[in-house]
C-alpha positions, 0 to 999 in steps of 0.5 A: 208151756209156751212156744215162740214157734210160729205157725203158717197158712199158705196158698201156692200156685200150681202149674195148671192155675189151681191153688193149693193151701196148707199150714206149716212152721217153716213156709220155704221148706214146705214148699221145696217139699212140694216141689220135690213130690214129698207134699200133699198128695195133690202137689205130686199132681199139680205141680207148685210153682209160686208161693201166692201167700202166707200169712203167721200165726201164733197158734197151731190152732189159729193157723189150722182154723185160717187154712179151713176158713180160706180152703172153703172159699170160691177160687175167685173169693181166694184171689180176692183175698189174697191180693186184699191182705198181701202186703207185697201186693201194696209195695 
């Protein structure tokens, strides 16, 4: 069965300069979610302020093996990322 439903990584920026990152299939409302304190755990504690960065996928398991992938990398390793593969960054 086949779904044109799309999957998301995204990194957000927390209040205290952490970065947060997570999969979703609707980027905006998993972020009002954080926002609110209805996220992930660590989002009631360190609270998001930006999105950083999302990139779309086609799978579920594409997505979730993109999250664990970046989740392993150095905090600095990450930004690196991040202002390499964004496209706004480039604009």
């Amino acid at each position: 069965m086949e779904t044109d439903e799309k999957y998301y990584m995204y990194v957000l920026l927390c209040e205290d300069g952490t970065l947060y990152t997570g999969f979703t299939t609707n980027v905006a409302r998993r972020f009002s979610m954080h926002q609110s304190g209805r996220g992930a755990k660590y989002t009631r504690s360190h609270r998001p302020i930006k999105i950083l960065f999302t990139k779309q996928f086609l799978s579920k398991h594409d997505a979730l093996s993109a999250e664990y992938a970046f989740k392993q990398l150095s905090h600095a390793q990450k930004i690196a990322y991040i202002t390499k593969n964004d496209k706004r960054s480039a604009e």
